[in-house]
C-alpha positions in Angstrom: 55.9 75.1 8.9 52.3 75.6 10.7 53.6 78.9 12.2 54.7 80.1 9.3 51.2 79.0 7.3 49.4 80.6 10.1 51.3 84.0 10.1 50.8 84.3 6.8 46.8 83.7 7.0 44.5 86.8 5.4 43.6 87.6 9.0 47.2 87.9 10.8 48.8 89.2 7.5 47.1 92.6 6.7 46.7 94.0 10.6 48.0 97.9 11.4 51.3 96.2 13.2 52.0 94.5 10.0 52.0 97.6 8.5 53.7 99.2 10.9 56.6 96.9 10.2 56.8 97.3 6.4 56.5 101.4 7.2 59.6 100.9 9.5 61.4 98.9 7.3 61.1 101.4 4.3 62.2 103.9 6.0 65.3 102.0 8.0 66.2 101.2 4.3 66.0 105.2 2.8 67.5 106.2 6.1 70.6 103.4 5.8 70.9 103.9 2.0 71.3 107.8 2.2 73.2 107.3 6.1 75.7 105.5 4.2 76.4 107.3 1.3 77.0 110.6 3.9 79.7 108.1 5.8 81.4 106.8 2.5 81.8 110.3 1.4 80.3 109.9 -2.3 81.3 113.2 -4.5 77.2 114.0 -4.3 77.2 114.2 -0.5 80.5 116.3 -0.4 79.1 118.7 -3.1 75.8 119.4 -1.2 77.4 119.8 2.4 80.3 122.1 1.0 77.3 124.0 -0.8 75.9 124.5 2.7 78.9 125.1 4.6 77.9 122.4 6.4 81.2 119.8 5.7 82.2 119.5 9.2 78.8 117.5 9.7 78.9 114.9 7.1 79.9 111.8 8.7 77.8 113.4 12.2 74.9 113.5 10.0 75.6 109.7 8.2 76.4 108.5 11.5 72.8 109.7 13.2 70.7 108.6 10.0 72.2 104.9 10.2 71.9 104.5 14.0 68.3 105.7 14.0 67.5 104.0 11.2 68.7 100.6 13.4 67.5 101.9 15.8 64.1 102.1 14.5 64.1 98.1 14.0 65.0 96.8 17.4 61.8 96.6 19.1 63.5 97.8 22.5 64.7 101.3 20.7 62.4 102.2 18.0 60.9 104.9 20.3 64.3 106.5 20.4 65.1 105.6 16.6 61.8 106.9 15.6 62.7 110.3 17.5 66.4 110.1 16.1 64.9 110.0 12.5 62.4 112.8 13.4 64.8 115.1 14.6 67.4 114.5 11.9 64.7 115.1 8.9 63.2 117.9 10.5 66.8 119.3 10.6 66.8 118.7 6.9 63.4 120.3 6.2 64.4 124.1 8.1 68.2 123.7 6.3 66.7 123.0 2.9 63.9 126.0 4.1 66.5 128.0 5.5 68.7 128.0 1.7 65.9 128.3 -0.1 66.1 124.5 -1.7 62.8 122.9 -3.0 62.2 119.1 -2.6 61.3 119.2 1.2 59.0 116.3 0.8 60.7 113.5 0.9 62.4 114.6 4.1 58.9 115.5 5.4 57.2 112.0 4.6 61.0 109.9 6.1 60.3 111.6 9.7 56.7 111.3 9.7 57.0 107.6 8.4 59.8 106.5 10.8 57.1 107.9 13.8 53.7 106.4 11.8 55.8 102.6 11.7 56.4 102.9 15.0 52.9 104.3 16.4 51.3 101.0 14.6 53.8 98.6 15.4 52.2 99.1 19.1 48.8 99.2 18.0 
C-alpha cells in the first residue's frame, strides 16, 4: 500500500514518462480497436478495402496494426511497435492522399503519437 501511495504522489504522478505511458496506451487502444475490426472483417472494413482495391490486404493490415499496437506496450519492443505503427499510418496517409480521401488526420496524429509515447517513456 506505501508503493502504491507513493506512485501516485503529485511529484511521481505528472512526469513526461507518465505521460508517455497514457500516450502509448491511447494509441495501443485506437490501434487494437481498428486492428481488430480489419481481422474480424466488419462490412465497413470490407467496403473501404474493396473501394481501394486493396481486399487482398485486409487481415495483413489488421494483423500489423494489432502487433504494433502490443508491441508498442512491452517495454522491450516499443521501439519496433512505435516504428510498426509509424509505418502502417503513414501507409494510410499517401493511400488516403493517393485516392483523394479527406480525414488524414487522425492517421497523422496515431503514427506521430505511437513515436511521441514512446520518445517520453525514455525520458
Amino acid at each position: 500500500m506505501s508503493t502504491l501511495k507513493a506512485y501516485l504522489n503529485r511529484e511521481t504522478l505528472f512526469t513526461l514518462p507518465t505521460l508517455g505511458w497514457v500516450v502509448s496506451a491511447l494509441v495501443a487502444f485506437m490501434m487494437v480497436m481498428s486492428g481488430g475490426s480489419k481481422v474480424v472483417g466488419t462490412q465497413e472494413m470490407v467496403g473501404n478495402f474493396e473501394f481501394m482495391n486493396l481486399s487482398p490486404y485486409l487481415m495483413l493490415v489488421g494483423l500489423l496494426e494489432v502487433v504494433g499496437a502490443i508491441m508498442l506496450m512491452v517495454p522491450r519492443l516499443s521501439q519496433y511497435g512505435a516504428t510498426l505503427i509509424g509505418s502502417v499510418m503513414a501507409a494510410a496517409v499517401c493511400m488516403h492522399l493517393s485516392l483523394g480521401f479527406p480525414g488524414t488526420e487522425l492517421p497523422i496524429m496515431l503514427g506521430v503519437g505511437g513515436f511521441l509515447g514512446y520518445k517520453l517513456r525514455g525520458l
